[in-house]
DOVEXVEX-493033 format. One record per residue: x, y, z of N, C-alpha, C in turn. Coordinates in pm, whole numbers, padded with zeros to 5 digits, always signed. Each point is the difference from the previous one (the first is absolute). Example, Ala and Ser with C-alpha at 12.3 -4.5 7.8 and 13.67 -1.06 7.14 Angstrom:
BEGIN
+01319-00569+00780-00089+00119+00000+00090+00120+00000-00035+00105-00072+00082+00119+00006-00077+00109+00073
//
This chain:
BEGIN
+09719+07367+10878+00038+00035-00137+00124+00089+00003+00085-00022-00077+00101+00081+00009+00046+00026-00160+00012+00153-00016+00001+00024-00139+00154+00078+00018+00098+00011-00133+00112+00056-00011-00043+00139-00107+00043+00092+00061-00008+00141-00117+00093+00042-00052+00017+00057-00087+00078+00122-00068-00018+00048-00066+00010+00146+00052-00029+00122-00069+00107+00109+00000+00040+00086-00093+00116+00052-00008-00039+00127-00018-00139+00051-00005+00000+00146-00060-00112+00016+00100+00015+00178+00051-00077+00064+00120-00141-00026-00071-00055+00006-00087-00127-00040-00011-00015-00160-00008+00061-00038-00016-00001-00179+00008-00013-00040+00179+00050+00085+00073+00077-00003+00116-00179+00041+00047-00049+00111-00022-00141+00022+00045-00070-00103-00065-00016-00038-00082-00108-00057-00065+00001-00191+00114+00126-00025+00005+00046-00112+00086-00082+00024+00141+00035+00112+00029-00059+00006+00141-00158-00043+00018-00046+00061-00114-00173-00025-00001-00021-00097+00036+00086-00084-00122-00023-00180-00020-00010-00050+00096+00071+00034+00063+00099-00055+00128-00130-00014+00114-00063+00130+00007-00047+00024+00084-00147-00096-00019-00093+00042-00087-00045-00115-00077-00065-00134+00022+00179-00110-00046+00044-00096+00047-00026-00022+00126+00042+00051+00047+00028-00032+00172-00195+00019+00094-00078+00050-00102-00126+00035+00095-00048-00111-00088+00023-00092-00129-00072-00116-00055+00054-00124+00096+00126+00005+00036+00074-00086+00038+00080+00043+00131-00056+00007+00081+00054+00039+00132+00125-00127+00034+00096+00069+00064+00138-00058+00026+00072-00042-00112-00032+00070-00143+00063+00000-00116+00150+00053+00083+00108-00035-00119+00168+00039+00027+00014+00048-00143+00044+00139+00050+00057+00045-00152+00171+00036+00006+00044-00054-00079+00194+00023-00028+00046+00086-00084+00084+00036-00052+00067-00018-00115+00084+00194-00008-00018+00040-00115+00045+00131-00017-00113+00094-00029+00049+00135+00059-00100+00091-00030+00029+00131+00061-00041+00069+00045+00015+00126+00085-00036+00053+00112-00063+00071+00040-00045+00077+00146-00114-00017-00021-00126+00057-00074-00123-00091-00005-00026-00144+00052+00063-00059-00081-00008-00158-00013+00025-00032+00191+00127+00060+00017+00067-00006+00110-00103+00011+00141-00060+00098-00015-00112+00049+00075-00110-00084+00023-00079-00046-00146-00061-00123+00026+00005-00148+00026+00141-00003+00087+00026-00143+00030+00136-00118-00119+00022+00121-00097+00096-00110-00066+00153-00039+00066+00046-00099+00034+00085-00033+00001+00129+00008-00095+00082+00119+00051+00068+00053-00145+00137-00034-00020+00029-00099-00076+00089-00054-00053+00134+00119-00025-00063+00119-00089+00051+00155-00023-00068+00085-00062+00057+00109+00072-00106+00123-00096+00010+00008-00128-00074-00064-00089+00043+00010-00116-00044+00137-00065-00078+00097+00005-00042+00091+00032+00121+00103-00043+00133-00065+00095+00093+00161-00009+00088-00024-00113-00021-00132-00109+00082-00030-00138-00101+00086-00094-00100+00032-00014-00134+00029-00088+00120+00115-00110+00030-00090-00064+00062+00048-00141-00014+00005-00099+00023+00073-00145-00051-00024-00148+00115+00067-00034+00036-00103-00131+00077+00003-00108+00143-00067+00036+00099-00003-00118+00117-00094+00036+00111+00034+00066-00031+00142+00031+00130+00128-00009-00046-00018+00204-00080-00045+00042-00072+00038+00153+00030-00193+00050+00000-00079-00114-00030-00166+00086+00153-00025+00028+00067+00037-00142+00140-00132-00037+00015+00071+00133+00072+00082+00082+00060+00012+00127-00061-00104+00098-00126+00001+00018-00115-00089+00116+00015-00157-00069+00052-00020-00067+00007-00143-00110+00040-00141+00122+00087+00043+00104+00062-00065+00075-00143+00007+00142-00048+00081+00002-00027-00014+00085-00167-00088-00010-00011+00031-00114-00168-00050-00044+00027-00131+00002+00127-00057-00038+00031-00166+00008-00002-00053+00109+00061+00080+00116+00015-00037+00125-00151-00051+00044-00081+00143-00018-00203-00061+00067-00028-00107-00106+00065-00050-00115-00071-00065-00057+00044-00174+00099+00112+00018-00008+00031-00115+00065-00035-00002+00167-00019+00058+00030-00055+00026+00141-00117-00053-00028-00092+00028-00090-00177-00022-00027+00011-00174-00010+00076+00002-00096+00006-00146-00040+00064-00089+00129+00071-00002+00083+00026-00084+00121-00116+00029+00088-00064+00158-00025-00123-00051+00123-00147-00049-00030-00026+00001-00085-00104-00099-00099+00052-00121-00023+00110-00046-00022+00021-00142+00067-00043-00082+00119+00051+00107+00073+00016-00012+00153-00148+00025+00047-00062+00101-00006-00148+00031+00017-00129-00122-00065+00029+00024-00142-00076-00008-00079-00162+00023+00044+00020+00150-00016-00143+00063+00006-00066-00012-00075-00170-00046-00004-00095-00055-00092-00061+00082-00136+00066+00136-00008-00022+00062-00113+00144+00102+00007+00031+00017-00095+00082+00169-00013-00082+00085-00112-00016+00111+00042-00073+00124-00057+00119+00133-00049+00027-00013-00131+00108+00128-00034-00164+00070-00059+00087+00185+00020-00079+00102-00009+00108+00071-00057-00029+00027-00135+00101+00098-00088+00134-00056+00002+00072+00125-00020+00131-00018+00002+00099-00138-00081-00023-00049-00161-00050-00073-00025+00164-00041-00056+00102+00090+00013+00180-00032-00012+00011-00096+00107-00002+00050+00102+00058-00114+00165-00142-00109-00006-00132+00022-00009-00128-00091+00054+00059-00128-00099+00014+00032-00143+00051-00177-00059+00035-00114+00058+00139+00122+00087+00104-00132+00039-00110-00056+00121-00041+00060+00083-00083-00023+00126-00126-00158-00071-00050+00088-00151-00068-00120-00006+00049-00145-00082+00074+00006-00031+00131-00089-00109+00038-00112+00181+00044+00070+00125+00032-00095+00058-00119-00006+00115-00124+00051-00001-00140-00069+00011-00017-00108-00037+00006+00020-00124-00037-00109-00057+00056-00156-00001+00148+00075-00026+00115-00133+00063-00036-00053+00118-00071+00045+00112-00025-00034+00150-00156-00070-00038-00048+00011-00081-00121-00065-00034-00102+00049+00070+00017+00154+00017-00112+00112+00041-00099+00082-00111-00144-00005+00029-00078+00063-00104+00060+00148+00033+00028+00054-00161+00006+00140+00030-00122+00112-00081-00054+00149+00073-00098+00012-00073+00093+00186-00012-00032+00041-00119+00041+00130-00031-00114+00129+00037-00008+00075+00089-00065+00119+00045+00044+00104-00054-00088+00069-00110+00066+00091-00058+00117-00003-00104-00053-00096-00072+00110-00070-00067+00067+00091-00132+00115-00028-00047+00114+00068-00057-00094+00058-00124-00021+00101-00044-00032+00039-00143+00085+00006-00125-00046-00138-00002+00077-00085-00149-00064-00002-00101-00176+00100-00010-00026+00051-00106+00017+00137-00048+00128+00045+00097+00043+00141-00037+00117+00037-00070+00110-00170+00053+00115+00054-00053+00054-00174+00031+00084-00056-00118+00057-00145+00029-00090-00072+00015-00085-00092-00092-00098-00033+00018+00041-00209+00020+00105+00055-00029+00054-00159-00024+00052-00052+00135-00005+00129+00069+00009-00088+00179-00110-00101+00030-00132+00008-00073-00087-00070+00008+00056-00166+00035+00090-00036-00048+00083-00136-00017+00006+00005+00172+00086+00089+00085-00029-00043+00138-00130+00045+00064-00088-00017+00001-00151+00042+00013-00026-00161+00013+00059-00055-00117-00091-00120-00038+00100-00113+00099+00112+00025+00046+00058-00087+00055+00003-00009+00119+00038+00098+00052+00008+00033+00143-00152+00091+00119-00082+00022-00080-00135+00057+00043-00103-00054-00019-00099-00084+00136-00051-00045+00015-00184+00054-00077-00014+00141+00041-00083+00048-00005-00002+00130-00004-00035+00113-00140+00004+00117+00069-00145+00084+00045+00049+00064+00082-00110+00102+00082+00041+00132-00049-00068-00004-00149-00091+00125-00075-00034+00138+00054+00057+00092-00004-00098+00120+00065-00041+00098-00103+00007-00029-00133-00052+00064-00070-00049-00097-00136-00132+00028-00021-00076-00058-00107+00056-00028-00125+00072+00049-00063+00062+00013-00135+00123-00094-00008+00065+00002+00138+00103-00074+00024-00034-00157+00019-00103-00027+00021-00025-00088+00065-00045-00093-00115-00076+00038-00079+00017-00043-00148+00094-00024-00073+00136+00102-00009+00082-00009-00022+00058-00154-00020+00022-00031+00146+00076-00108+00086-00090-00092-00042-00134-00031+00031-00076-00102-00027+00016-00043-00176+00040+00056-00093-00039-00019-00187+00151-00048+00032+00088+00010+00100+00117-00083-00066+00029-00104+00158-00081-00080+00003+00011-00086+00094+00017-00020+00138-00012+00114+00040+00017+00034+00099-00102-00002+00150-00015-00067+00125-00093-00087+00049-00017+00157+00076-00110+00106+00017-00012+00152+00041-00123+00020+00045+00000+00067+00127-00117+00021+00060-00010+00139-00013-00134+00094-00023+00022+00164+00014-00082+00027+00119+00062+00083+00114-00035+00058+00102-00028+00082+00016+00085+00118-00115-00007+00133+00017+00086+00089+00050+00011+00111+00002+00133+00076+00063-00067+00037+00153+00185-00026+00071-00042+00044+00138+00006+00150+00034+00053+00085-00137-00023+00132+00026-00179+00037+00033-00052-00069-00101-00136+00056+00028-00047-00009+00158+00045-00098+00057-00059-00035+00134+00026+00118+00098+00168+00023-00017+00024+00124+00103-00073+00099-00083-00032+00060-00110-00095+00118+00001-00108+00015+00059-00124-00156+00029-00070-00022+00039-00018+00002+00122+00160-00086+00114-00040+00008+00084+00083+00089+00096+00073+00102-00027+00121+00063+00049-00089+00127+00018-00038+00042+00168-00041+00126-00005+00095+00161+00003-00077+00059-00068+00113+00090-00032+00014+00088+00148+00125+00068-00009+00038+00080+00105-00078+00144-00009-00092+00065+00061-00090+00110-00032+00133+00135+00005+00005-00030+00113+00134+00151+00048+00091+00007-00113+00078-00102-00083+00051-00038-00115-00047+00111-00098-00117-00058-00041-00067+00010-00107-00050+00168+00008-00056+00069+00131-00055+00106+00017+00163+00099+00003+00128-00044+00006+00144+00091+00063-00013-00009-00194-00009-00076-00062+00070-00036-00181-00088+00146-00055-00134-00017+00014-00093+00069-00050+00018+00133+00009+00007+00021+00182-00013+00207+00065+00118+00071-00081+00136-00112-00038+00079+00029-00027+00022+00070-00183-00069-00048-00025-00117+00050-00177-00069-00098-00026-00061+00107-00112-00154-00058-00078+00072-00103-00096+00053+00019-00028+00072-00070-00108+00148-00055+00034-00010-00121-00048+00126-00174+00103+00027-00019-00177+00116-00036-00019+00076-00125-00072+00100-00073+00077-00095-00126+00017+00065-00114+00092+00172-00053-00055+00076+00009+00036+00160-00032-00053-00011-00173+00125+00032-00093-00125+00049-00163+00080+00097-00019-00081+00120+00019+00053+00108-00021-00054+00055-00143-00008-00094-00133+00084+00046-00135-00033+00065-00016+00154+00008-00164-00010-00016-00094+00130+00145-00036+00034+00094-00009-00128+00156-00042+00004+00046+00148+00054+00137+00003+00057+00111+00040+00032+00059+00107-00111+00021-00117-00102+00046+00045-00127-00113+00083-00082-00113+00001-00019-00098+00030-00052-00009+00143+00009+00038+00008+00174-00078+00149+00071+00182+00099-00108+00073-00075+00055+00116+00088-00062+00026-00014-00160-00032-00022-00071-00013-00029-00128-00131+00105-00060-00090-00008+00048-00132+00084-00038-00039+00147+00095+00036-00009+00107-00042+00079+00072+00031+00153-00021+00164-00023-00035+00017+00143-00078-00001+00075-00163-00060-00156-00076-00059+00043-00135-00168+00074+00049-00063-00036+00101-00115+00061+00058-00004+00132+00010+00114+00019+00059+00017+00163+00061+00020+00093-00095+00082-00022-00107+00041+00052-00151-00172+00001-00036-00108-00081-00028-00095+00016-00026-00102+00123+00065+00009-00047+00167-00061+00126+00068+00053+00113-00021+00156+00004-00009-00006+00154-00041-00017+00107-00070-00029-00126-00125-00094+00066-00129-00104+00052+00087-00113-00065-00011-00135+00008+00076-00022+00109+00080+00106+00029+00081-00040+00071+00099+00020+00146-00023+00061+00022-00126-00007+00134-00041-00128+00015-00074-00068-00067-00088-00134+00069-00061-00127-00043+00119+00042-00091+00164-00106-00047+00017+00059+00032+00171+00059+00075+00035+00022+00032+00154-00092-00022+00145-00139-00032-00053-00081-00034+00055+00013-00138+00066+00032-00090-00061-00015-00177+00009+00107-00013+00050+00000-00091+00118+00089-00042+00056+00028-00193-00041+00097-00069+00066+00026-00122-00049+00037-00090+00136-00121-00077+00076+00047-00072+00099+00073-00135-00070+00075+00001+00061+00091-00154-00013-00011-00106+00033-00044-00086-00001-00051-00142+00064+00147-00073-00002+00073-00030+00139+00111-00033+00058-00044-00160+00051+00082-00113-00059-00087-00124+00032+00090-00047+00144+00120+00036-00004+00030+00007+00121+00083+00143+00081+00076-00012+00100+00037+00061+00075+00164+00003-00068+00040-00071-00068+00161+00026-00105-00051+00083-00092-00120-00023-00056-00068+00091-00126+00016+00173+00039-00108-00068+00140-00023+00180+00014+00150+00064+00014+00082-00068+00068+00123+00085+00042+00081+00032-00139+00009-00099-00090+00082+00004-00110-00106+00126-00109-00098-00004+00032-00100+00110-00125+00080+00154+00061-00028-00002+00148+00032+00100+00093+00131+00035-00017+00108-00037-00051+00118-00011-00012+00008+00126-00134-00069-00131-00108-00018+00072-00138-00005+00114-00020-00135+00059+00110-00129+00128-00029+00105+00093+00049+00116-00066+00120+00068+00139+00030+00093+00086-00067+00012-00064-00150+00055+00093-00112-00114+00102-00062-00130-00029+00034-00093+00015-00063-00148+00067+00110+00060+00095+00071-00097+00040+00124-00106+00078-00045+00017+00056-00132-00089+00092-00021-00112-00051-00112-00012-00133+00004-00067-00061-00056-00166-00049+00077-00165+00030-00040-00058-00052+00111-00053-00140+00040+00099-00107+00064+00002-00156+00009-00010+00021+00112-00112-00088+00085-00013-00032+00091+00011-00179+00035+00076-00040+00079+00055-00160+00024-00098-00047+00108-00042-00141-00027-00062-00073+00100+00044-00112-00004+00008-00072+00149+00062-00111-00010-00157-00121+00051+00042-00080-00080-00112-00144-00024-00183+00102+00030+00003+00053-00075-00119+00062-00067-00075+00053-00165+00045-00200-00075-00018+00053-00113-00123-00024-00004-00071-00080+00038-00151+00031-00005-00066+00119-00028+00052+00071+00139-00056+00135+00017+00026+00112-00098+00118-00036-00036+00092+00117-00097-00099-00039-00164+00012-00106+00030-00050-00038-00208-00192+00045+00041-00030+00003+00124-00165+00060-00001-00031+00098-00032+00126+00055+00081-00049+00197+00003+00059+00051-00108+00046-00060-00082+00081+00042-00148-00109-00006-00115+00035+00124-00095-00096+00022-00097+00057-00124-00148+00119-00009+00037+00070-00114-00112+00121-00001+00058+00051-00079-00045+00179-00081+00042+00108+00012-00107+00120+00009+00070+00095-00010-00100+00064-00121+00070+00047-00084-00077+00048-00156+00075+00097-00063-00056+00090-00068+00068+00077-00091-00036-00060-00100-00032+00004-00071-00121-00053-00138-00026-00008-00127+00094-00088-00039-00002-00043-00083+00126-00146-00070+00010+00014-00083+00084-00153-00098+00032-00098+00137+00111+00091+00075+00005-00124+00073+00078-00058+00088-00082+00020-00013-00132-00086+00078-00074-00155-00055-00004-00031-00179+00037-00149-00024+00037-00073+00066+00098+00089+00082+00115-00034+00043+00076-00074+00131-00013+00065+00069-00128-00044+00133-00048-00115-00041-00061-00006-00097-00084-00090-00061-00092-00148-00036+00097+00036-00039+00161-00094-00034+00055-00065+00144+00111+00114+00111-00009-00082+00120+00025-00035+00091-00108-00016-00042-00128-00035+00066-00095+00093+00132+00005+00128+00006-00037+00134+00096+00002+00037-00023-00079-00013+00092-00141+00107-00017-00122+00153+00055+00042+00078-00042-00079+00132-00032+00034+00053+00038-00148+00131+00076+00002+00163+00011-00065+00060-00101+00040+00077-00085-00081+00039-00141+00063+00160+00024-00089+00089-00038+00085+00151+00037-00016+00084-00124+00031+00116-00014-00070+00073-00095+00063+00131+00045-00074+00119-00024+00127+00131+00029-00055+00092-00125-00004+00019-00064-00091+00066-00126+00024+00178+00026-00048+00087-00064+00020+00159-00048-00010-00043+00024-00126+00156-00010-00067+00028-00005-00157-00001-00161-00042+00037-00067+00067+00002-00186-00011-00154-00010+00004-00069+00011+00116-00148-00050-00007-00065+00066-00094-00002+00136+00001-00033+00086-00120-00026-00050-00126+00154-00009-00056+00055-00077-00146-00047-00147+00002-00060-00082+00136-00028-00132-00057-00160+00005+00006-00052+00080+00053-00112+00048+00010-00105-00011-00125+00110+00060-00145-00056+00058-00120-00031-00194-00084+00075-00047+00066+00026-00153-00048-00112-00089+00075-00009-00015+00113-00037-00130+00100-00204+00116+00015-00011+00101-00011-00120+00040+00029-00099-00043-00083-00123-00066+00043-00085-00044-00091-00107+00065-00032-00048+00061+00093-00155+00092+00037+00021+00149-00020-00116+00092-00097-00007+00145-00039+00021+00070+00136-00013-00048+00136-00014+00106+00081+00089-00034+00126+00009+00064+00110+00085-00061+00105-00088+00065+00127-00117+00078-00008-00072-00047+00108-00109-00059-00019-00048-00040+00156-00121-00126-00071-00145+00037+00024+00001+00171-00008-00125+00042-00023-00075-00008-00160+00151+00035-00022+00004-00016-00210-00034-00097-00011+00144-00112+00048-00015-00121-00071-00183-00047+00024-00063-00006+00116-00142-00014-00007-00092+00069-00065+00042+00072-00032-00108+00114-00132+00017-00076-00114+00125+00011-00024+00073-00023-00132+00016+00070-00069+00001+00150+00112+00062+00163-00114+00029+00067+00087+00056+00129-00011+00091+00091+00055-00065+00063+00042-00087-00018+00151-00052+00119+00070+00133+00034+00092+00071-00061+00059+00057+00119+00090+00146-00007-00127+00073+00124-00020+00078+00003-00072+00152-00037+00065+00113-00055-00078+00085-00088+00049+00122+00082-00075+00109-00011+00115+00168+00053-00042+00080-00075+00065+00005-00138-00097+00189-00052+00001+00052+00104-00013+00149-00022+00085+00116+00049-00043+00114-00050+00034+00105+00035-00064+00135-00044+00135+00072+00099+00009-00002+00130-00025+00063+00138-00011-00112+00093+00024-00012+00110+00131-00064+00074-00010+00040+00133-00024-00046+00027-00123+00031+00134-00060-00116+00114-00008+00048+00139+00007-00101+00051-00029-00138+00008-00070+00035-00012-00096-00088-00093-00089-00088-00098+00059+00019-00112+00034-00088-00072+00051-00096+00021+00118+00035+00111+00066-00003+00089+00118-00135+00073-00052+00014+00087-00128-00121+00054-00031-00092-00109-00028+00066-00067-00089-00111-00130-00058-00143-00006+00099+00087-00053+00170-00084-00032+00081-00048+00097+00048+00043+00145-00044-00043+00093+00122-00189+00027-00102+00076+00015-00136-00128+00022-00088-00114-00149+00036+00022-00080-00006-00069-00148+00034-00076+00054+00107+00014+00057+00118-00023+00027+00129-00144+00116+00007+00078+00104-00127-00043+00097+00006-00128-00002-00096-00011-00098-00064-00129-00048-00101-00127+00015+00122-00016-00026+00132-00091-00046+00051+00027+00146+00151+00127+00056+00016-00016+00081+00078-00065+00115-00039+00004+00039-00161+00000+00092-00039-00186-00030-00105-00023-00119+00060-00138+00051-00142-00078-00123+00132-00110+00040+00076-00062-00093+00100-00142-00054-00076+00044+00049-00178-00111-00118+00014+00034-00136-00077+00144+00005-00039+00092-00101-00062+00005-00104+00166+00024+00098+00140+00011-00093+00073-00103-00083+00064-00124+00049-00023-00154-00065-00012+00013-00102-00052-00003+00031-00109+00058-00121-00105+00044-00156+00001+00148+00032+00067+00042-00087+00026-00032-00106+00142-00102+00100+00103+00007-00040+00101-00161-00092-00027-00045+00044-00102-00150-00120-00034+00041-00092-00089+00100-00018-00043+00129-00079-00073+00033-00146+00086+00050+00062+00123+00070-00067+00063-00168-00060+00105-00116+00091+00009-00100-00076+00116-00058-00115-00072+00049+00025-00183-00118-00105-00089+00105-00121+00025+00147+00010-00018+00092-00122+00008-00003-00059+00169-00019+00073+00089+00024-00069+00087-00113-00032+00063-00102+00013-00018-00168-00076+00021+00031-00122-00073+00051-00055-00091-00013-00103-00056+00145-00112+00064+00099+00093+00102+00094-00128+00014+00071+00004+00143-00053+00152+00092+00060-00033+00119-00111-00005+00076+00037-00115+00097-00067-00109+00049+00067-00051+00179-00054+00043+00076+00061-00060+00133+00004-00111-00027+00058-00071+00156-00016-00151-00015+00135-00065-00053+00071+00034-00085+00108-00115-00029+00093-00018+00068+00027+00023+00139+00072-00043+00067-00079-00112+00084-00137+00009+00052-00063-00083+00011-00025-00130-00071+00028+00020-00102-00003-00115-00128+00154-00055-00035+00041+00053+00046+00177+00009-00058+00019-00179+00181-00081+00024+00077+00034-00020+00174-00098-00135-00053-00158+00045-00022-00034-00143-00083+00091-00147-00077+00011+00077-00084+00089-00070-00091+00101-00088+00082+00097+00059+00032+00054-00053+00105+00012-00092+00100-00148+00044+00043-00006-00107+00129-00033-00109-00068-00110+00038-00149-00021-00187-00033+00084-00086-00080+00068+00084-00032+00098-00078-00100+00121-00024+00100+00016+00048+00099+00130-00058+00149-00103-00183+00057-00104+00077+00005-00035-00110+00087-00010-00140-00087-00058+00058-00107+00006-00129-00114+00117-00047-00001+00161+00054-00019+00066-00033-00034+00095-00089+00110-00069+00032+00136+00088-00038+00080-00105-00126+00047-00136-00034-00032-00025-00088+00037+00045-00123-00119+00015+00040-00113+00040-00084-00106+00156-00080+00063+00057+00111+00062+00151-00014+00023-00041-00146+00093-00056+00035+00062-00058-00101+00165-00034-00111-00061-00105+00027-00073-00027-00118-00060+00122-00108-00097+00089+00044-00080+00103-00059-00034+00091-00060+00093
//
């Protein structure tokens, strides 16, 4: 069996690896190709390119990379000719995955979507390539999955593969016991998985802690660093800012979002993760003035994380912006301080979040995600045989 990937974003890039891994114990001497990252890389993919080191948002970060995203596209498309591997699997990243599945499809390859684009959040009318170029999607959240299915759409739900690593990712003790000795009291800081993200948000964060840390000198703020550019670039930041108390860890957000009494976060899919250690969350995002301004237009859904959007109300509280001003600075510092400052508001929220997530995180969907897969490859390639 030989499957083609691409994945363009560090959690797409982990979540691939699982698959990957998976795959290969259903289907021993499976071949996996295509694009992805150091994960992927690790578990055996054959890497076309890191797609991994493009992981960009908005128009002001692509038009420069514009030349170069054409280049892998046409690269993909001569080696799926040339290959023609019996499935291609895109995971996010849903600007570059099109073209990948547009000339899939031209090669007369089933393609199936992992983690597929949230087109009931914003542009809903991409749905049109859903229906053309995507064979099948692989669902990881319930609501979505409905979604896709009421407008024709052929969708299997698996479930999120965040839940799995909460489930099956043991935590680091020494981690967890250095976060703690260090105070009684953690606000977890995840400043986000992009490049751009960490520098865009990271120092509207600090403007926030330094509110905080004058009525609350006690609490410190570990950093959950998703890689080793993160930690160095946060580390960079903090050194305008030494007298602030942030402590940095690198690939220990597990540990960091455990030993934390609540989070302050960059918007993101790892907010299921908080959702699946029962961690209320300040949820932040700093976007461009272009994405920003088209934002107010193309957005469809009340919320932009998907602890909300699964409630369908505002437990963790949320700050767009594209200017960080003082002002918005308190906004979040007061948001923060609702639950540092009154512990039984943060009770509250934390039997809030055990009643929502008893009802929807769920191991297993990467296991189901690897199911799927194998029967709908094998079906499809014995159909092929048979023709």
């Amino acid at each position: 069996m030989h499957v083609f990937f691409s994945a363009g974003e560090p959690s797409g890039d982990q979540h691939g690896a699982e698959l990957m891994e998976l795959l290969g114990e259903s289907a021993p001497g499976a071949r996996f190709s295509g694009f992805g990252g150091p994960d992927m890389e690790a578990a055996g993919l054959q890497s076309l390119y890191r797609l991994t080191d493009l992981a960009v948002m908005g128009f002001g970060q692509v038009l420069p990379m514009l030349a170069k995203f054409r280049g892998l596209v046409k690269q993909a498309e001569a080696y799926l000719a040339a290959e023609r591997p019996d499935a291609v699997v895109l995971i996010d990243f849903p600007g570059f995955n099109w073209w990948i599945a547009k000339a899939a499809k031209k090669a007369g390859i089933p393609v199936y979507f992992y983690c597929p684009p949230q087109l009931w959040a914003w542009a809903p009318w991409r749905i049109r390539k859903v229906r053309k170029y995507v064979d099948c999607i692989l669902s990881v959240l319930p609501f979505e999955a409905e979604w896709y299915r009421q407008r024709g759409v052929d969708v299997e739900y698996v479930g999120h593969p965040f839940f799995d690593e909460v489930a099956h990712h043991p935590l680091d003790e020494t981690t967890l016991s250095t976060i703690r000795q260090r105070s009684d009291r953690n606000v977890a800081l995840l400043p986000g998985s992009r490049k751009q993200e960490v520098n865009r948000n990271f120092p509207a964060m600090l403007m926030t802690i330094r509110k905080l840390t004058k009525k609350y000198p006690e609490v410190r703020f570990p950093v959950a660093c998703y890689k080793e550019w993160h930690f160095n670039r946060c580390r960079e930041l903090l050194s305008e800012a030494e007298d602030l108390p942030v402590d940095l860890y690198l690939s220990k957000t597990p540990e960091v979002i455990e030993a934390a009494d609540m989070c302050y976060m960059v918007s993101g899919s790892v907010s299921l993760e908080l959702l699946a250690r029962r961690t209320p969350a300040v949820v932040m995002y700093r976007g461009g003035y272009i994405m920003g301004n088209l934002a107010k237009v193309l957005v469809t859904c009340k919320y932009m994380s998907l602890p909300n959007l699964i409630a369908d109300r505002s437990l963790f509280p949320e700050f767009p912006f594209m200017r960080p001003t003082d002002g918005i600075a308190q906004e979040m510092a007061d948001a923060l301080e609702q639950w540092l400052g009154n512990p039984w508001k943060l009770a509250q929220i934390k039997q809030e979040l055990n009643t929502l997530a008893d009802g929807i995180v769920q191991a297993g969907g990467v296991s189901r995600a690897a199911d799927v897969l194998i029967s709908r490859i094998t079906n499809s390639t014995s159909q092929r045989r048979a023709a």
